[in-house]
VOMARBA-701886 format. One record per residue: residue number from 0; x negated, y, z negated of N, C-alpha, C in turn. Coordinates in pm, whole numbers, plus 50000, padded with zeros to 5 digits. Example, Ala and Ser with C-alpha at 12.3 -4.5 7.8 and 13.67 -1.06 7.14 Angstrom:
2
[0,[48681,49431,49220],[48770,49550,49220],[48680,49670,49220]];
[1,[48715,49775,49292],[48633,49894,49286],[48710,50003,49213]];
This chain:
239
[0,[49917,49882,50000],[50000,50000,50000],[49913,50125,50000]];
[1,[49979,50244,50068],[49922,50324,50067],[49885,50426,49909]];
[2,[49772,50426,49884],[49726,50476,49691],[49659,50612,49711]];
[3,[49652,50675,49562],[49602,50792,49556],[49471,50806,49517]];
[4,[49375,50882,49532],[49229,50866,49445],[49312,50966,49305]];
[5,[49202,50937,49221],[49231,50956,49081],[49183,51134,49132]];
[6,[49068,51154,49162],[49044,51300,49193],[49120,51338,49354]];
[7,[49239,51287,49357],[49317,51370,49431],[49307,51523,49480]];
[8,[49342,51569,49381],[49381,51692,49371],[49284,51788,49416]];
[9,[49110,51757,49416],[49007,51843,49454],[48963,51808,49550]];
[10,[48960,51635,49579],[48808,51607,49645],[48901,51673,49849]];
[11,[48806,51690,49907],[48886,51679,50037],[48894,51824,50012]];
[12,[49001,51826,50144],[49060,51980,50186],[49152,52027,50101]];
[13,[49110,52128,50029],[49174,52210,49958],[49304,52316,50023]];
[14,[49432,52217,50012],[49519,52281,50090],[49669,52229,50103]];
[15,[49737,52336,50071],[49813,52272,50003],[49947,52177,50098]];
[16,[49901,52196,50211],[49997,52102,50294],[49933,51972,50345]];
[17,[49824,52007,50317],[49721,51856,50319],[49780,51776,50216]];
[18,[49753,51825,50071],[49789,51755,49956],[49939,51697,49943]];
[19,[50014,51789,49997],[50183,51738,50020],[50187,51631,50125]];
[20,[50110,51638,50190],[50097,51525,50275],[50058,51384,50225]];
[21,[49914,51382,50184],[49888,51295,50037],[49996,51232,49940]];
[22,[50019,51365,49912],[50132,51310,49774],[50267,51256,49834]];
[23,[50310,51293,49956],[50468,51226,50003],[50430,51083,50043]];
[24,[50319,51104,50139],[50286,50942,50150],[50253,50873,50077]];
[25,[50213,50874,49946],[50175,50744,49834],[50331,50774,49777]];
[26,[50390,50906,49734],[50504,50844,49679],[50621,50767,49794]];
[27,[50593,50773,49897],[50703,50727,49962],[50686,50543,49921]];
[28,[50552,50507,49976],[50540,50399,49938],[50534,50341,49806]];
[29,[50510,50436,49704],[50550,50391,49563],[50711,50297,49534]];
[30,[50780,50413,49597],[50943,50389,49629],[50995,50312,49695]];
[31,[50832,50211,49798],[50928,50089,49852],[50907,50004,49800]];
[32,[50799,49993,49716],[50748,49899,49602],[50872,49896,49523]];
[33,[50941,50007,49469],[51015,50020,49338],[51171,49987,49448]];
[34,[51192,49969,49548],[51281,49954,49633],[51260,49756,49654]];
[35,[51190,49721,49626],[51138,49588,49650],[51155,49533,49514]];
[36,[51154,49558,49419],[51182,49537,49256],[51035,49520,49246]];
[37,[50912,49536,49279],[50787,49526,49278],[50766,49655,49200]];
[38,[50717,49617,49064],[50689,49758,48936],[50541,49754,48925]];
[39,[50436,49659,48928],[50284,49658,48893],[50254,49614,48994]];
[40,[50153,49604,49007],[50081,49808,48942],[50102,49859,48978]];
[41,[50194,49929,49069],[50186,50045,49096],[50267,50151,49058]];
[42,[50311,50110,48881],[50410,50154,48798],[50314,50241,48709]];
[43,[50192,50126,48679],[50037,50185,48601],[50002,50311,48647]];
[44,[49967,50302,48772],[49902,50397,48866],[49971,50516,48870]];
[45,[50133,50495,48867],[50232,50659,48903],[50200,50709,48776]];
[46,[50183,50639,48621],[50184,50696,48531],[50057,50762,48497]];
[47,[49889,50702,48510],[49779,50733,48496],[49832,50858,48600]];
[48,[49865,50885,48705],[49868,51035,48771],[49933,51132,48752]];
[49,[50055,51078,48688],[50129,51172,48628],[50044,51256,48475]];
[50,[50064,51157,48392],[49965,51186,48261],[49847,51325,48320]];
[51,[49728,51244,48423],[49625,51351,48456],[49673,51503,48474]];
[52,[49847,51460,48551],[49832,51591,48618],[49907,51697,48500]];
[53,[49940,51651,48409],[50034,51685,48278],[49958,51732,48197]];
[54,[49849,51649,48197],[49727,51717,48074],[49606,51811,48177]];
[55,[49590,51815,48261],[49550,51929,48402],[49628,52020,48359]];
[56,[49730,52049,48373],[49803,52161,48353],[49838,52243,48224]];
[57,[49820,52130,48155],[49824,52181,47983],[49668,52273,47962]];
[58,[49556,52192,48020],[49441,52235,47966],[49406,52399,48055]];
[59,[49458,52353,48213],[49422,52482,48277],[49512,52585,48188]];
[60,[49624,52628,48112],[49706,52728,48072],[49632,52744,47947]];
[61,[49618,52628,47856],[49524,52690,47745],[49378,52792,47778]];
[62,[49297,52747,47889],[49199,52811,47930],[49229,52955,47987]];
[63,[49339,52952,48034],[49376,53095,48076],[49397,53186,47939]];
[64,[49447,53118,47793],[49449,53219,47690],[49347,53242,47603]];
[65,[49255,53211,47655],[49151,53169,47574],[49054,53231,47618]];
[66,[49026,53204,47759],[48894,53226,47853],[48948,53261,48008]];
[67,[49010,53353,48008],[49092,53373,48157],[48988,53407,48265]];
[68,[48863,53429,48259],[48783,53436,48396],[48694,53347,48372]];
[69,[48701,53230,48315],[48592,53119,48324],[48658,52956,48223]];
[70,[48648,52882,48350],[48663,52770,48273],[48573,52695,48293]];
[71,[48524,52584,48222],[48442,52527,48177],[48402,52393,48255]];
[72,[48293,52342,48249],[48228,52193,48373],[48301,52103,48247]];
[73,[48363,52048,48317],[48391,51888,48278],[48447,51783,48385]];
[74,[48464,51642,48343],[48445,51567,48419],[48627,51535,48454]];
[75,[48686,51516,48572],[48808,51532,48591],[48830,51367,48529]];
[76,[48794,51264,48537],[48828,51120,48510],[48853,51107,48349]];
[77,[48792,51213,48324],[48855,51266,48144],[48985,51373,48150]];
[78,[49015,51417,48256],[49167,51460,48308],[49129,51642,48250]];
[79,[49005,51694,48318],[48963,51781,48318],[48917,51832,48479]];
[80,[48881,51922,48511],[48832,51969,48585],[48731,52102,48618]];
[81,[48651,52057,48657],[48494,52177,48740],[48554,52285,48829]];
[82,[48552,52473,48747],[48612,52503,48747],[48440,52649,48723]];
[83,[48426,52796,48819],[48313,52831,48815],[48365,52995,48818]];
[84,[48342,53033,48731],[48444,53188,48740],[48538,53235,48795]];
[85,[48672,53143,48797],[48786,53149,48826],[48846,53268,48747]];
[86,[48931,53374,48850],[49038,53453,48770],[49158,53434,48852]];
[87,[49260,53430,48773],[49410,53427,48777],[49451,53418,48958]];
[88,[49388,53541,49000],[49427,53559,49146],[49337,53497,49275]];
[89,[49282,53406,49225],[49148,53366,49256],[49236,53256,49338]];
[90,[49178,53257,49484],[49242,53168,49642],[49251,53056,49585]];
[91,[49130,52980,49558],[49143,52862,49506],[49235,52811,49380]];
[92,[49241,52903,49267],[49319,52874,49165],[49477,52865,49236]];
[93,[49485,52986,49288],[49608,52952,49371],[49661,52864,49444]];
[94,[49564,52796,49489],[49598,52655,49548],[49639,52555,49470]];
[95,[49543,52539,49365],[49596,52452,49293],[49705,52497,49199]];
[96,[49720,52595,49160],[49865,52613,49099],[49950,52573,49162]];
[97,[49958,52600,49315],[50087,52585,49367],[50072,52437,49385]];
[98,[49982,52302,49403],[49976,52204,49428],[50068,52147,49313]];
[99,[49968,52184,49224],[50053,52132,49100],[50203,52130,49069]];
[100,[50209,52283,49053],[50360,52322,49061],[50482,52231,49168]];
[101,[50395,52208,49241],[50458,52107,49360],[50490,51954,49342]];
[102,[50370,51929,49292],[50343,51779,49274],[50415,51728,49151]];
[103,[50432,51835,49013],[50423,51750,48923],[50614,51699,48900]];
[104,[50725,51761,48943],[50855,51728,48949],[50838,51627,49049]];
[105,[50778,51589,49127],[50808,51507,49236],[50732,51374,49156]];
[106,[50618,51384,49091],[50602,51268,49000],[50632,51206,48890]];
[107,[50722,51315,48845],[50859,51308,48738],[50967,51231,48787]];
[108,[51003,51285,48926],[51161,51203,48950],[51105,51029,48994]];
[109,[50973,51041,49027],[50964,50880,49056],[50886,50808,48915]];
[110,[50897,50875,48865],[50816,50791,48715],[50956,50751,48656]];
[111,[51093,50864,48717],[51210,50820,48649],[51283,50692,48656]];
[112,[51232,50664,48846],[51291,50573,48878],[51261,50427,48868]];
[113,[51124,50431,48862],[51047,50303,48773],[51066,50276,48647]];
[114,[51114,50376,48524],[51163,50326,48400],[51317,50281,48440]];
[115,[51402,50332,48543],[51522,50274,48520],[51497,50121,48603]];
[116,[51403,50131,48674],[51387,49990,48732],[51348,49862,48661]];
[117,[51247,49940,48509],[51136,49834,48427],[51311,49766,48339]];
[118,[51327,49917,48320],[51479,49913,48211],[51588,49803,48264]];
[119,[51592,49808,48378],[51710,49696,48479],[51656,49563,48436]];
[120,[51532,49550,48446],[51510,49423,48466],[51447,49380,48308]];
[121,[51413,49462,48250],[51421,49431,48083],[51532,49392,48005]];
[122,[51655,49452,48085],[51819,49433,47975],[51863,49306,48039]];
[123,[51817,49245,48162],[51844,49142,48209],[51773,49011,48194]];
[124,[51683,49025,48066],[51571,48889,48029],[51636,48840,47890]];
[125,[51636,48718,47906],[51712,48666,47758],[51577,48569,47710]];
[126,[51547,48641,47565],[51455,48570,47492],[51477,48507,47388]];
[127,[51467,48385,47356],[51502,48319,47217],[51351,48217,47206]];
[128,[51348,48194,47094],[51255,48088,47048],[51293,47975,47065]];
[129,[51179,47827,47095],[51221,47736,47124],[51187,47646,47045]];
[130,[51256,47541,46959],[51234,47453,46823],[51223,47559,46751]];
[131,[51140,47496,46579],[51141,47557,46479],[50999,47629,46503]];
[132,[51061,47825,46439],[50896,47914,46488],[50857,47883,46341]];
[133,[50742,47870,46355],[50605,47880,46275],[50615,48023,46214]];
[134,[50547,48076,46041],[50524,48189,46044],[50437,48279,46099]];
[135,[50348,48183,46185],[50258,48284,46292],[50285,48310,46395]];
[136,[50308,48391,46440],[50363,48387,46609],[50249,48466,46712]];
[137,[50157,48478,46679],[50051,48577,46764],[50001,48497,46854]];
[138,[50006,48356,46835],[49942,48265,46942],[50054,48112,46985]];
[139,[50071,48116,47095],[50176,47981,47120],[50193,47999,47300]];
[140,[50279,47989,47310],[50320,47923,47422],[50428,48029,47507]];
[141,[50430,48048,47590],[50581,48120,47667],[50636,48036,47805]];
[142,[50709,48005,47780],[50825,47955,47930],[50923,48053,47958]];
[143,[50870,48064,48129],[50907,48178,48223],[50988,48089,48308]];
[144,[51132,48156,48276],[51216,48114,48362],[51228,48219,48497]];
[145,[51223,48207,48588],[51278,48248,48724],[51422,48297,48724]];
[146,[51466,48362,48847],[51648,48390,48822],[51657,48278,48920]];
[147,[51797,48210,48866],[51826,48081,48960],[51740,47967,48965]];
[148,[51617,47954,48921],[51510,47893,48975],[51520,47716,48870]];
[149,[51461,47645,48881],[51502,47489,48799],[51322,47489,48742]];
[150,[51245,47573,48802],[51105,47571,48762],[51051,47615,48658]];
[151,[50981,47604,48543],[50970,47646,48468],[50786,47721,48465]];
[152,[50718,47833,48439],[50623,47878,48457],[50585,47871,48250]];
[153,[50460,47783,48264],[50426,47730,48151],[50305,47842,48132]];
[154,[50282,47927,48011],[50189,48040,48003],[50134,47959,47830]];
[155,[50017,47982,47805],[49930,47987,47709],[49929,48161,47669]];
[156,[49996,48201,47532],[50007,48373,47500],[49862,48371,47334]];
[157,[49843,48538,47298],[49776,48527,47220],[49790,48717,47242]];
[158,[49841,48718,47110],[49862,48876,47096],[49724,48934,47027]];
[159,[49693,49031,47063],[49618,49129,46964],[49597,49217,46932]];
[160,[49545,49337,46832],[49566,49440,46815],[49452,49509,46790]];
[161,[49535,49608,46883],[49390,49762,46873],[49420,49833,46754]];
[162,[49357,49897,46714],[49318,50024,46622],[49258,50166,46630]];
[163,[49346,50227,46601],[49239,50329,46642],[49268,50464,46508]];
[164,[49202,50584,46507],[49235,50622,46368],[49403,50670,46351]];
[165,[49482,50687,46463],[49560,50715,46433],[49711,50629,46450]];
[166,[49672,50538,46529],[49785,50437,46575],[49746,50255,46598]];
[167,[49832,50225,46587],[49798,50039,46626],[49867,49991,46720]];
[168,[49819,49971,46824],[49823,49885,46914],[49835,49724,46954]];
[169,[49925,49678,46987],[49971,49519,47035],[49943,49525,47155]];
[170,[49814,49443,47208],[49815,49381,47334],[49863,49221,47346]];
[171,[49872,49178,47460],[49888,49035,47527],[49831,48973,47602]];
[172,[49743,48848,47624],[49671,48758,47743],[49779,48641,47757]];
[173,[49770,48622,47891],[49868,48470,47867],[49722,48414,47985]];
[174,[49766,48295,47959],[49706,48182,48100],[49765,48096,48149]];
[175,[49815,48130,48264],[49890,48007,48269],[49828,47851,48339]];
[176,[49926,47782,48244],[49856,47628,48254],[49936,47528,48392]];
[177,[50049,47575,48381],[50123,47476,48458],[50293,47515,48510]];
[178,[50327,47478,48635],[50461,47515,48678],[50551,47378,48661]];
[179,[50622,47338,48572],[50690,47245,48581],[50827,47249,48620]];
[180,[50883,47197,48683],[51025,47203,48745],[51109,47077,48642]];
[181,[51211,47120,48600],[51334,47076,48468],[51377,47041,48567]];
[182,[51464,46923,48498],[51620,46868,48500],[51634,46808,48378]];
[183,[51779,46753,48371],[51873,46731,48273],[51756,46649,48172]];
[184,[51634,46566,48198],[51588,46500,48094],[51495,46594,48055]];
[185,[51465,46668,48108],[51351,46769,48036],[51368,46896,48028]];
[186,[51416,46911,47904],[51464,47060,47832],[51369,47169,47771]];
[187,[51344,47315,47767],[51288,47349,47756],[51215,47298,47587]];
[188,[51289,47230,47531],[51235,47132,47372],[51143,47019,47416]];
[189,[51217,46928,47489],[51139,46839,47536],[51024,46870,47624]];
[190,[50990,46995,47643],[50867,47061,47743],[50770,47078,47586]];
[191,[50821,47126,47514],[50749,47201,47394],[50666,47079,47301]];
[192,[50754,46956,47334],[50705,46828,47237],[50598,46792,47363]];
[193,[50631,46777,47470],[50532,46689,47617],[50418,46781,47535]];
[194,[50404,46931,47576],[50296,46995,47567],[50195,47011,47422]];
[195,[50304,46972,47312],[50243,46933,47160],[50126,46805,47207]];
[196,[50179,46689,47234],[50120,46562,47289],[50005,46579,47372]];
[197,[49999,46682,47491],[49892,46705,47576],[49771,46755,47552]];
[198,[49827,46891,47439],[49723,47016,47437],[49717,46992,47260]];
[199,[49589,46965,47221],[49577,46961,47060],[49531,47071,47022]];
[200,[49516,47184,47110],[49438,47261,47049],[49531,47357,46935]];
[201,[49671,47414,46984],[49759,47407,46921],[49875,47342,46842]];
[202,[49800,47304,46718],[49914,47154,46652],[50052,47212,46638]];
[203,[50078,47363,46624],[50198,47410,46502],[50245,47516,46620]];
[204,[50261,47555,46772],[50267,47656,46829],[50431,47726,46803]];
[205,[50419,47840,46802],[50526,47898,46833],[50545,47903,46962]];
[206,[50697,47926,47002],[50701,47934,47183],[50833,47945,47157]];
[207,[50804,48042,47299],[50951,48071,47329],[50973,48114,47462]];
[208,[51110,48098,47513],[51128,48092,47634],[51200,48220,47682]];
[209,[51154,48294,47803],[51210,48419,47848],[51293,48371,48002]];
[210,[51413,48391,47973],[51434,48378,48145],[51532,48528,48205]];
[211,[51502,48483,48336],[51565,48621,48379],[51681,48560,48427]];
[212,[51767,48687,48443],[51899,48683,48493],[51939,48763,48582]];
[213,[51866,48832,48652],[51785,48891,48793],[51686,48862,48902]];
[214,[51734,48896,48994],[51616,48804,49076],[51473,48958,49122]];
[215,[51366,48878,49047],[51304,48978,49097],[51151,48888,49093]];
[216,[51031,48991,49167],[50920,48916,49191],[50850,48874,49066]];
[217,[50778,48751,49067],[50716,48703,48926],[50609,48771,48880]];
[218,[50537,48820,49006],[50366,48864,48950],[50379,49035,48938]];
[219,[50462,49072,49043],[50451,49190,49003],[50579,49268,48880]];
[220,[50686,49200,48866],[50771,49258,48769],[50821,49166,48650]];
[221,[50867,49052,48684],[50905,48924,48573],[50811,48923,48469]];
[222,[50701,48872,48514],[50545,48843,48434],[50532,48965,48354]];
[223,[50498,49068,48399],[50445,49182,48314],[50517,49258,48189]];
[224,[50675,49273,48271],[50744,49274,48184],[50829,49194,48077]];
[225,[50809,49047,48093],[50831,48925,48038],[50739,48900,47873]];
[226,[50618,48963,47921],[50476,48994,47840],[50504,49094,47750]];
[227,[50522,49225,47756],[50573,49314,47695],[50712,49305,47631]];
[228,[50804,49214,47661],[50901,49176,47556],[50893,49124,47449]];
[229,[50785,48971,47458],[50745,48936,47354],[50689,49014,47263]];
[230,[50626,49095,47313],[50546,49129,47224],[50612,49211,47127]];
[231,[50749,49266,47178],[50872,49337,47090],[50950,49251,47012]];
[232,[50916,49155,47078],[51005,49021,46985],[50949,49000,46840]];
[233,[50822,48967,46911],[50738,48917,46821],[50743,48972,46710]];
[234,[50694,49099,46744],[50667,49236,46632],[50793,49230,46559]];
[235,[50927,49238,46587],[51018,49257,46493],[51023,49090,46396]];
[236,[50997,49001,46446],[50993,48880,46396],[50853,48892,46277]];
[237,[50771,48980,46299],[50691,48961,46205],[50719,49081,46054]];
[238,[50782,49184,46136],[50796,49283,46020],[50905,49253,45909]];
């Protein structure tokens, strides 16, 4: 698909129908991705650009009250920008004001439409635990049901958590081990006992099964957001 560089906004021709050009063509194709039920990555990506161009704009207005004919060298991939005795009326600043001013509602209404898309297909996943859960749940098992599908997508999960001084963070790895296809003798229980028997490495696993009730792609929207449920599950199951 057609993507954006992260230094968009400078590298190249400074201009602002160049850049509208840029920016309609990655969002157009953002929108057939999100028209395709296809959310990752390129759900990651609308947001890392949005964010840059949100905190770009925050930092250029503070610098204007602060230091209005000079802003300061920094590195834009820190969501800054190299910037050499700029004043207010200055051609170039003007460009990018108006880029911005341009760009950043138009990466608003499609950041909108990917949360109502993540949101569609989040209210449509039914998660329950499968047998009796263990009081640990950070490491076990997940079965990914498909919409319609008789297959079952067998994942190895293992949550963990960041820190940092001001907030905590839940991440997720899965691996998956195996696609097994059910019928009437093999229930997502009787999957959970086969795989007790196979894999010793987990004697006591928690697991639980997510299926959808939408049809949408596995790798780019089911999976990712399948991942991030648990991990809401989880969390309330532990607090």
């Amino acid at each position: 698909m057609n993507t954006l560089p992260i230094n968009w906004l400078t590298e190249g021709l400074l201009d602002f129908e160049y850049k509208k050009y840029l920016l309609l063509a990655y969002l157009q194709a953002v929108k057939s991705e999100f028209g395709q039920h296809r959310l990752y990555p390129v759900f990651s990506d609308l947001i890392m650009h949005y964010r840059n161009l949100v905190q770009l704009k925050e930092h250029k207005q503070l610098v204007y009250e602060q230091f209005p004919q000079r802003i300061s060298r920094a590195d834009f991939e820190k969501l800054e920008l190299v910037y050499q005795k700029i004043v207010e009326d200055d051609e170039t600043m003007q460009q990018i004001e108006e880029i911005i001013q341009f760009a950043t509602p138009m990466f608003g209404e499609t950041l909108e439409e990917g949360k109502e898309l993540y949101d569609f297909v989040e209210r449509h996943l039914e998660i329950s635990p499968v047998g009796i859960t263990p009081i640990y749940h950070d490491e076990g098992y997940l079965f990914l049901d498909t919409y319609a599908a008789k297959e079952t997508q067998v994942y190895m999960y293992r949550i963990t958590v960041f820190k940092n001084t001001y907030e905590q963070y839940r991440g997720i790895h899965t691996e998956h081990l195996q696609t097994i296809r059910r019928g009437l003798s093999l229930t997502h229980e009787n999957l959970k006992v086969r795989l007790l028997k196979e894999r010793k490495e987990l004697p006591n696993p928690a697991t639980f099964v997510v299926i959808a009730k939408v049809p949408v792609p596995l790798e780019q929207s089911l999976l990712p957001i399948a991942k991030r449920s648990l991990v809401k599950y989880v969390t309330k199951l532990s607090a």
